[in-house]
N, CA, C and O atoms as a CHARMM CRD file, in Angstrom:
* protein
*
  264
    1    1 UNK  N     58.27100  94.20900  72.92200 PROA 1      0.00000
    2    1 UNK  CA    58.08000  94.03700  71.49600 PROA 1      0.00000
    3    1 UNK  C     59.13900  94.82500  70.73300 PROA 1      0.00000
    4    1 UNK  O     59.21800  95.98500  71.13600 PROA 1      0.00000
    5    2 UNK  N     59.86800  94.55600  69.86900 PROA 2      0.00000
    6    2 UNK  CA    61.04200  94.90800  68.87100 PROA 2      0.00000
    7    2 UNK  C     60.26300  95.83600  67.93700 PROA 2      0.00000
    8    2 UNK  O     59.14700  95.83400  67.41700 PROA 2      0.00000
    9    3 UNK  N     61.52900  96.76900  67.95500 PROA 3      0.00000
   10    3 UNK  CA    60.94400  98.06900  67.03500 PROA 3      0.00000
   11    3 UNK  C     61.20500  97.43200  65.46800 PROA 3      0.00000
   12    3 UNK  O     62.27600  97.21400  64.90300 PROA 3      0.00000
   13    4 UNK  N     59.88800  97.23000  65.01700 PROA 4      0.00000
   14    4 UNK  CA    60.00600  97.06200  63.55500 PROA 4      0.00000
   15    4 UNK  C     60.15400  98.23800  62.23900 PROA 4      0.00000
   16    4 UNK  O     60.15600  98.12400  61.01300 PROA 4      0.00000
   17    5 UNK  N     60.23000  98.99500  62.85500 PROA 5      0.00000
   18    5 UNK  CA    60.16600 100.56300  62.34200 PROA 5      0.00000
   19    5 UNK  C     61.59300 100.95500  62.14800 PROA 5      0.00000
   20    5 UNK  O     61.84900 101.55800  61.10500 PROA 5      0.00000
   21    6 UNK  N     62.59800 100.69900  63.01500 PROA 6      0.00000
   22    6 UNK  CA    64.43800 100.89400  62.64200 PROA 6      0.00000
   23    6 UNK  C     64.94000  99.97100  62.04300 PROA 6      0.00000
   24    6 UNK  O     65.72100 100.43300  61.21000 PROA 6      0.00000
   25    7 UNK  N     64.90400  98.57000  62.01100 PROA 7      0.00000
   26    7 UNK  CA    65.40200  97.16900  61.89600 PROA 7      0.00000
   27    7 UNK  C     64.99700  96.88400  60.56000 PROA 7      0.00000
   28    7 UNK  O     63.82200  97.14300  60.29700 PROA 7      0.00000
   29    8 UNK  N     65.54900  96.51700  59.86500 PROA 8      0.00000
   30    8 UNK  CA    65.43500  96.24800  58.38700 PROA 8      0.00000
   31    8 UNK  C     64.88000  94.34700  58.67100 PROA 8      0.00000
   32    8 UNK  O     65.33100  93.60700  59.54600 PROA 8      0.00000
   33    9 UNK  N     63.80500  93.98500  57.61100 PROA 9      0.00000
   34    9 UNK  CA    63.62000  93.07900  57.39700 PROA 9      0.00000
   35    9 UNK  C     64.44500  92.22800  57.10900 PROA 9      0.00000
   36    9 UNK  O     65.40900  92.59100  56.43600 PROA 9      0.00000
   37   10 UNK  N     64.32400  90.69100  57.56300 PROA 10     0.00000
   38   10 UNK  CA    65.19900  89.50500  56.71400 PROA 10     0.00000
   39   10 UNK  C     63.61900  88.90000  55.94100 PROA 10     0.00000
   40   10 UNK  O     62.42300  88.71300  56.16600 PROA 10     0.00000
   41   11 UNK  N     64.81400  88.77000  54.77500 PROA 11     0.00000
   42   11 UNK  CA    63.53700  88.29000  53.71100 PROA 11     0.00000
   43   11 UNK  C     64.13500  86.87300  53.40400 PROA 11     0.00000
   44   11 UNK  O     65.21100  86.49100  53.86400 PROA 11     0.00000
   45   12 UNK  N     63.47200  86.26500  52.72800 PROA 12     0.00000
   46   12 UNK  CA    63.47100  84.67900  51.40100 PROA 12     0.00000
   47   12 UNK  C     63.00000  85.31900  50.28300 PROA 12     0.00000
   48   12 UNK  O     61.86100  85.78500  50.32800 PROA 12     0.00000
   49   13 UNK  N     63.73600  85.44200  49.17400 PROA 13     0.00000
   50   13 UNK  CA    63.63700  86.08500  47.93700 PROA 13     0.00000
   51   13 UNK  C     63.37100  84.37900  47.22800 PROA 13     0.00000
   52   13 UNK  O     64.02200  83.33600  47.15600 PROA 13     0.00000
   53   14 UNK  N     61.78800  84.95500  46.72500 PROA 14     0.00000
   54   14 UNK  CA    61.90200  83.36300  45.58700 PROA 14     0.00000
   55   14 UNK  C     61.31100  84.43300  44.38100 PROA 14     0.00000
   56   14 UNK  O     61.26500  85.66300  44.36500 PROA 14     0.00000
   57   15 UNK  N     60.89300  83.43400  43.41100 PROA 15     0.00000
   58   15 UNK  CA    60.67200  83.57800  41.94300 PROA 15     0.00000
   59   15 UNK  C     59.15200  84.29600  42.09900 PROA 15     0.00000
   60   15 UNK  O     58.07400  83.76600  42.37100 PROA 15     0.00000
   61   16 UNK  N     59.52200  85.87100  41.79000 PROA 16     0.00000
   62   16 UNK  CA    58.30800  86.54700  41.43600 PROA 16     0.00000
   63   16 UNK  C     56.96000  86.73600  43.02800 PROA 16     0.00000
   64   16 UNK  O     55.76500  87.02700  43.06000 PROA 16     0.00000
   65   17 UNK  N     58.16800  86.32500  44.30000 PROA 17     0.00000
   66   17 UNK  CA    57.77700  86.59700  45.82000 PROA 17     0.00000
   67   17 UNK  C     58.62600  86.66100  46.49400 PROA 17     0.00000
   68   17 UNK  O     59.74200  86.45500  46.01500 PROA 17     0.00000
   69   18 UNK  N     58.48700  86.98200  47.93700 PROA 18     0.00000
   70   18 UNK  CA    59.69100  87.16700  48.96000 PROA 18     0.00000
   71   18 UNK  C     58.61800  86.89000  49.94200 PROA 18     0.00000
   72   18 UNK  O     57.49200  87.38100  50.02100 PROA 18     0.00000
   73   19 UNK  N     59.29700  85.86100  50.78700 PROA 19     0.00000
   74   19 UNK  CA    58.62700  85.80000  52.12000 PROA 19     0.00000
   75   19 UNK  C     59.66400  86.35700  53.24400 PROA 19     0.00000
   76   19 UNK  O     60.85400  86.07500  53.38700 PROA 19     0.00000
   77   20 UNK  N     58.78400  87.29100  54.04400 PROA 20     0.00000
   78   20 UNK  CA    59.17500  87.60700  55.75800 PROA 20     0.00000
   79   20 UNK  C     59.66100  86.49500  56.64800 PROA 20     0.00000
   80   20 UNK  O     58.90700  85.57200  56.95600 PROA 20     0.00000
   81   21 UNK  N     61.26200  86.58300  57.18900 PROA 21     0.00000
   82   21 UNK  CA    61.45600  85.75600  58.30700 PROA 21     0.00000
   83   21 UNK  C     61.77100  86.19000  58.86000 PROA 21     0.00000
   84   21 UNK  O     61.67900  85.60300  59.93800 PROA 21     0.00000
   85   22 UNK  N     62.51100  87.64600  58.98500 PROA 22     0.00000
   86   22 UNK  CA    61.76600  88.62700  60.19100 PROA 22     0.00000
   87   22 UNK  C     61.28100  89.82000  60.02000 PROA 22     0.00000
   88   22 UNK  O     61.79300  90.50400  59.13400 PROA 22     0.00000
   89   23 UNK  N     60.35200  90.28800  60.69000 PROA 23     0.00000
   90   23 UNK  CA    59.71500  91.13800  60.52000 PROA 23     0.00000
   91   23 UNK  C     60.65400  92.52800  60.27400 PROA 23     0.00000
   92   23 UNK  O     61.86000  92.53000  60.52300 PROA 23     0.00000
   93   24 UNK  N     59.96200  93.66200  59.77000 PROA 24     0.00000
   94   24 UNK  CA    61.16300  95.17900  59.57700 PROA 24     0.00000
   95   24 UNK  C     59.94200  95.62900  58.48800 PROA 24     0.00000
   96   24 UNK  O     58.99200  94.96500  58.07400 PROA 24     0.00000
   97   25 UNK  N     60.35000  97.03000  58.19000 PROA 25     0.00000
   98   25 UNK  CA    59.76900  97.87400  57.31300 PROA 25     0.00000
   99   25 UNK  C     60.84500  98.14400  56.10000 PROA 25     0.00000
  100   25 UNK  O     60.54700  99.13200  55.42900 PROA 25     0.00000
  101   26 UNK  N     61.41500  97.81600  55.90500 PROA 26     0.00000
  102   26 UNK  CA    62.35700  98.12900  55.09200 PROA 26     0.00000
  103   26 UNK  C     63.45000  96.82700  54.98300 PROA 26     0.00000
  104   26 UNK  O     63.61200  96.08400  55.95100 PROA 26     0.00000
  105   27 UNK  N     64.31700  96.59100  53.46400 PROA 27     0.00000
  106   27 UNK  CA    65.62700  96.17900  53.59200 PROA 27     0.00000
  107   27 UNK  C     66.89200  96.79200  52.64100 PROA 27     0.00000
  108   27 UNK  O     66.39100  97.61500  51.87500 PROA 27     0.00000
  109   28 UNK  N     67.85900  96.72000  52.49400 PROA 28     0.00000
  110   28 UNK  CA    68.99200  97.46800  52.41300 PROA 28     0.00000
  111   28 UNK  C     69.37400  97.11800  50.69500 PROA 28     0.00000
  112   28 UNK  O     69.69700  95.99500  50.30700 PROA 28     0.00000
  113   29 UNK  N     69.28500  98.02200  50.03100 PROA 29     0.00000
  114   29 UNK  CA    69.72500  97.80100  48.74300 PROA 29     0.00000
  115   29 UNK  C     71.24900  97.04400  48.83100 PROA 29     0.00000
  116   29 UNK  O     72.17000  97.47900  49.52200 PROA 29     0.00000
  117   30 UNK  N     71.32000  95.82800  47.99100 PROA 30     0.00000
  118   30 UNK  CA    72.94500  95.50700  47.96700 PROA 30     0.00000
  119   30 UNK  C     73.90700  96.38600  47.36800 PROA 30     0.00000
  120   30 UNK  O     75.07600  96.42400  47.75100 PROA 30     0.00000
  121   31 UNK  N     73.42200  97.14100  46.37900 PROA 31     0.00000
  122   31 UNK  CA    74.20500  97.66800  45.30800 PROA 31     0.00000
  123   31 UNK  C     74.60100  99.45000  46.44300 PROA 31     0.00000
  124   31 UNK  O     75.69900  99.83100  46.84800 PROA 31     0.00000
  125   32 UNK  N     73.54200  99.97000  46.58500 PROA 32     0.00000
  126   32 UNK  CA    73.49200 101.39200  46.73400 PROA 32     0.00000
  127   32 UNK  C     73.46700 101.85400  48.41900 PROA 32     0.00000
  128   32 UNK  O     73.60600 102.94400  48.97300 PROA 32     0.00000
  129   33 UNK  N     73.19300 100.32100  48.97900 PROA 33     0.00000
  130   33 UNK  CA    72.78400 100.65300  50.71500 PROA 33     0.00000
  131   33 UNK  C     71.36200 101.54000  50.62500 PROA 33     0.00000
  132   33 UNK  O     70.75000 101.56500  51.69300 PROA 33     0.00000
  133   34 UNK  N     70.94500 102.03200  49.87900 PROA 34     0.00000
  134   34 UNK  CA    69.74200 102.64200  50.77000 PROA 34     0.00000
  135   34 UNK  C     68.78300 101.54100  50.90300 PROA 34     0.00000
  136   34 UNK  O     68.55200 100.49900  50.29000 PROA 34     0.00000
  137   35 UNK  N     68.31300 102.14100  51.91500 PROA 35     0.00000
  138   35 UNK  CA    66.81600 101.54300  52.36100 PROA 35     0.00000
  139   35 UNK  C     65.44600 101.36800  51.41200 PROA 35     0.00000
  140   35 UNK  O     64.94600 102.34500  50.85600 PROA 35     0.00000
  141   36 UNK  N     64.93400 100.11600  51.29600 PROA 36     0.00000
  142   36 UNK  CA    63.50000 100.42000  50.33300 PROA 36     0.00000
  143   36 UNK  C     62.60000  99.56100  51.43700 PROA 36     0.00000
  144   36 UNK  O     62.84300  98.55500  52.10500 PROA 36     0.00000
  145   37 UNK  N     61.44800 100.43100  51.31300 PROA 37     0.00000
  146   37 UNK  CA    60.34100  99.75700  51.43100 PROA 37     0.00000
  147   37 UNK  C     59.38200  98.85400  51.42100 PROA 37     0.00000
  148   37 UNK  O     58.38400  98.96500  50.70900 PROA 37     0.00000
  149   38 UNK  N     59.60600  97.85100  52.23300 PROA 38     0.00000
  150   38 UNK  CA    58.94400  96.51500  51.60800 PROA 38     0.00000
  151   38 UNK  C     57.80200  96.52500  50.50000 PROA 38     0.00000
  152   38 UNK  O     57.72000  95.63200  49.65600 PROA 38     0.00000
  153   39 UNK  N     56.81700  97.74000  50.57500 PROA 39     0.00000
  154   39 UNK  CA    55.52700  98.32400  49.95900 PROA 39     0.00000
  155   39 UNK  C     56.16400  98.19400  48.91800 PROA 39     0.00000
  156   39 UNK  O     55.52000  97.51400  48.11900 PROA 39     0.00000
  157   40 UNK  N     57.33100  98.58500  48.45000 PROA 40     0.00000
  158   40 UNK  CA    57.60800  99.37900  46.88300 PROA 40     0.00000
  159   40 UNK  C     59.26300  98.23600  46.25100 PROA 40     0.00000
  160   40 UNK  O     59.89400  98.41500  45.20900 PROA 40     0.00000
  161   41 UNK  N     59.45200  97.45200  47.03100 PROA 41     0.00000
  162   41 UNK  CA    60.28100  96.02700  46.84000 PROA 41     0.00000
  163   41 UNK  C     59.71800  95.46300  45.39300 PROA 41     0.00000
  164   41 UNK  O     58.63100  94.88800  45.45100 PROA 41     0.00000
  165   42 UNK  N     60.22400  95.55000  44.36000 PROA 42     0.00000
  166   42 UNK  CA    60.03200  94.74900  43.42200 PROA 42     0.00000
  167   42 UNK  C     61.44500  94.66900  42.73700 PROA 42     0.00000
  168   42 UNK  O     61.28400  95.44100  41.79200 PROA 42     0.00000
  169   43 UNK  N     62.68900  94.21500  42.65000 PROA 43     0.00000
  170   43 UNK  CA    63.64600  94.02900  42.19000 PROA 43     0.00000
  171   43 UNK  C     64.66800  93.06300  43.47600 PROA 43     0.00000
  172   43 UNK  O     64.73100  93.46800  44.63700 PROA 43     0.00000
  173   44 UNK  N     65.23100  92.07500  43.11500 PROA 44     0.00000
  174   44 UNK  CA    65.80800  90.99800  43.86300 PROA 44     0.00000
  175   44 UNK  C     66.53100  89.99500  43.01600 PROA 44     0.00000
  176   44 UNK  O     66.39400  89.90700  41.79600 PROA 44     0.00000
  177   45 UNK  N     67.34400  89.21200  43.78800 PROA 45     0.00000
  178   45 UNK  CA    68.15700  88.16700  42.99100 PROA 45     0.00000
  179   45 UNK  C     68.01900  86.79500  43.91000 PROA 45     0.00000
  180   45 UNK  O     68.40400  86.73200  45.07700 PROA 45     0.00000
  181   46 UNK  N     67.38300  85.67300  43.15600 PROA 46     0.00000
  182   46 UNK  CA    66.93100  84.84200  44.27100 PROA 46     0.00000
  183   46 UNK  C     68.47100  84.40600  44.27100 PROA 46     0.00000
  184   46 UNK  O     69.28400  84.51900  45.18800 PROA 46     0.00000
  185   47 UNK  N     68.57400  84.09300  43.51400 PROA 47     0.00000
  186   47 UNK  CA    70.17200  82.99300  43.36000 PROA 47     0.00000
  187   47 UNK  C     71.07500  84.01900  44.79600 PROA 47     0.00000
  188   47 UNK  O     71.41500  83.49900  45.85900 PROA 47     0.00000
  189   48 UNK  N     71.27100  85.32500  44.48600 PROA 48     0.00000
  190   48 UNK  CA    72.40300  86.01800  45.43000 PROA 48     0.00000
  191   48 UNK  C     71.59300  86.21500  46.80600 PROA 48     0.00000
  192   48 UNK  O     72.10300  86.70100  47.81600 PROA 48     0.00000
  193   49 UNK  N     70.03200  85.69700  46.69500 PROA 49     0.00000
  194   49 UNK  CA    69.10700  86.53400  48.11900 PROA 49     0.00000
  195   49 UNK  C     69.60400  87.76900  48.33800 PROA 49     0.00000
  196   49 UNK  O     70.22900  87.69900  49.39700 PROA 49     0.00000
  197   50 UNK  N     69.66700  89.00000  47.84600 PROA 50     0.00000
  198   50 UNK  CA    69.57800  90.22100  47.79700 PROA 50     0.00000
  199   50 UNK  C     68.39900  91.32600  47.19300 PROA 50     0.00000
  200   50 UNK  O     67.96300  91.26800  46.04400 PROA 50     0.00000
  201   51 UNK  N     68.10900  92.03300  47.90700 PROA 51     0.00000
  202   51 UNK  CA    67.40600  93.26300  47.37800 PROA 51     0.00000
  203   51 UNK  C     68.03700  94.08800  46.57500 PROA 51     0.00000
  204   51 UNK  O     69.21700  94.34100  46.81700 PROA 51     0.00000
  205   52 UNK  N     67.28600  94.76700  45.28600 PROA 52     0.00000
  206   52 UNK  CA    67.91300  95.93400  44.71600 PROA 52     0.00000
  207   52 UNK  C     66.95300  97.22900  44.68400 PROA 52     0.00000
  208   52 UNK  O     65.81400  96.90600  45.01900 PROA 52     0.00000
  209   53 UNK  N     67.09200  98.77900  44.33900 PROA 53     0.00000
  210   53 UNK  CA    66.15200  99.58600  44.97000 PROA 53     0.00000
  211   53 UNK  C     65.77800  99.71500  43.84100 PROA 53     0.00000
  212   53 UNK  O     64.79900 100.45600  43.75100 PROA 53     0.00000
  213   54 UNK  N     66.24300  99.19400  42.65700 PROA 54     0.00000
  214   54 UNK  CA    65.45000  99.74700  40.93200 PROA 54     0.00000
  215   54 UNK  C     66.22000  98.65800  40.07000 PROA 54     0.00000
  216   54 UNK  O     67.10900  97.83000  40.27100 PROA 54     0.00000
  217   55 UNK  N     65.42000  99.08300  38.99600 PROA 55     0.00000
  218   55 UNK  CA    65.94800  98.15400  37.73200 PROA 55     0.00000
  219   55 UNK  C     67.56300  98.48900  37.51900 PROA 55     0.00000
  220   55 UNK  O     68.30500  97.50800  37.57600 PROA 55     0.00000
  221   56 UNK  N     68.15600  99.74800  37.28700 PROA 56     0.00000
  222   56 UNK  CA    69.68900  99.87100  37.58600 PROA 56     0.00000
  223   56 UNK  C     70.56100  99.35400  38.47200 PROA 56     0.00000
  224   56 UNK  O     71.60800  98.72400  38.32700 PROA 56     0.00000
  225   57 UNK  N     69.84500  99.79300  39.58700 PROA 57     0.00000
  226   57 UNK  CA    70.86600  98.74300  40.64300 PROA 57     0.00000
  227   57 UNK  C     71.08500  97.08400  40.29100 PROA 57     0.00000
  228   57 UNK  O     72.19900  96.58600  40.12500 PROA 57     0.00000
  229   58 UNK  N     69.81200  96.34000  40.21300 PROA 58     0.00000
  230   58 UNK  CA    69.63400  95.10000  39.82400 PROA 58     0.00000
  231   58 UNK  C     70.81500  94.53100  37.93700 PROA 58     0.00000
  232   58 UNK  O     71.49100  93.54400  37.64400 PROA 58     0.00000
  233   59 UNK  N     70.46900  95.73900  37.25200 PROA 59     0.00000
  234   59 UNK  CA    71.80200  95.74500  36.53200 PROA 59     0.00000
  235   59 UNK  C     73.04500  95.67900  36.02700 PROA 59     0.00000
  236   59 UNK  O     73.70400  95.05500  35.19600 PROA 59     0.00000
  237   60 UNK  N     73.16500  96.85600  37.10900 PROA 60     0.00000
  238   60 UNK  CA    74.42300  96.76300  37.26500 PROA 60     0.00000
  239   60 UNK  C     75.24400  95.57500  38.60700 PROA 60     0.00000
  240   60 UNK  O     76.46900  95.53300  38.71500 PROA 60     0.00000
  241   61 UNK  N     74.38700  94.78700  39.42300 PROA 61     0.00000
  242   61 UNK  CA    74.71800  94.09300  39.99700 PROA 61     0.00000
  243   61 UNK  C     74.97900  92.63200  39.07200 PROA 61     0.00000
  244   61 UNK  O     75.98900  91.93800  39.18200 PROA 61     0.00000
  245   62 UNK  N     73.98400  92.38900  38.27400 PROA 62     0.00000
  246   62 UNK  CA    73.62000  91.37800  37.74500 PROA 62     0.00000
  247   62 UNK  C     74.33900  90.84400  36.40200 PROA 62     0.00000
  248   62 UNK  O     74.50000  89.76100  35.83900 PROA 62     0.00000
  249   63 UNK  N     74.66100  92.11400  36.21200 PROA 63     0.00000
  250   63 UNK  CA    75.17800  92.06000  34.18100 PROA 63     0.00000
  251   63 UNK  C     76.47800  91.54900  34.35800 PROA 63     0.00000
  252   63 UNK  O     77.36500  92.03800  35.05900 PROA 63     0.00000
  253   64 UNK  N     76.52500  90.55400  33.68600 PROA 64     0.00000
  254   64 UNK  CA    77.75600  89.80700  33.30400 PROA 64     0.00000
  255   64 UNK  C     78.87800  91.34500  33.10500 PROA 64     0.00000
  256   64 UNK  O     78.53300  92.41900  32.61100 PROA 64     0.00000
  257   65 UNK  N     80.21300  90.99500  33.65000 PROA 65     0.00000
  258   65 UNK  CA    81.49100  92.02900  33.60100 PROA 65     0.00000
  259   65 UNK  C     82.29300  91.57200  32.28100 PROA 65     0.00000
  260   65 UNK  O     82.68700  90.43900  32.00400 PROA 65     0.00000
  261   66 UNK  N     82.47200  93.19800  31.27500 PROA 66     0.00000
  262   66 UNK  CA    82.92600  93.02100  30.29200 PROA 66     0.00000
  263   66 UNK  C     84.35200  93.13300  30.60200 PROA 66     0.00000
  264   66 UNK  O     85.19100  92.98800  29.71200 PROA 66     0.00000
């Protein structure tokens, strides 16, 4: 059985959910690399399928470049 405890999740980021397609405890902020918690996952971009670890990261990933 695969350690789900080191291995970062693959997710499906949809609108206001994310489904598991593989299992992990965690996945990798795009912006910052750290690790978040699937528990505490609420920031994502369905269009890019990426995780972000807060409303800033998701920001500054997201905000149109002046």
């Amino acid at each position: 059985m695969a350690d789900t405890d080191s291995a970062p999740a693959t997710l499906h980021y949809g609108d206001g959910e994310f489904v598991v397609l593989k299992p992990g405890r965690f996945v990798v902020c795009a912006v910052s690399e750290r690790p978040i918690a699937l528990e505490v996952l609420r920031y994502w971009s369905v269009a890019l399928q990426e995780p972000y670890a807060g409303a800033g990261q998701a920001l500054q990933r997201l905000a149109p470049s002046r």
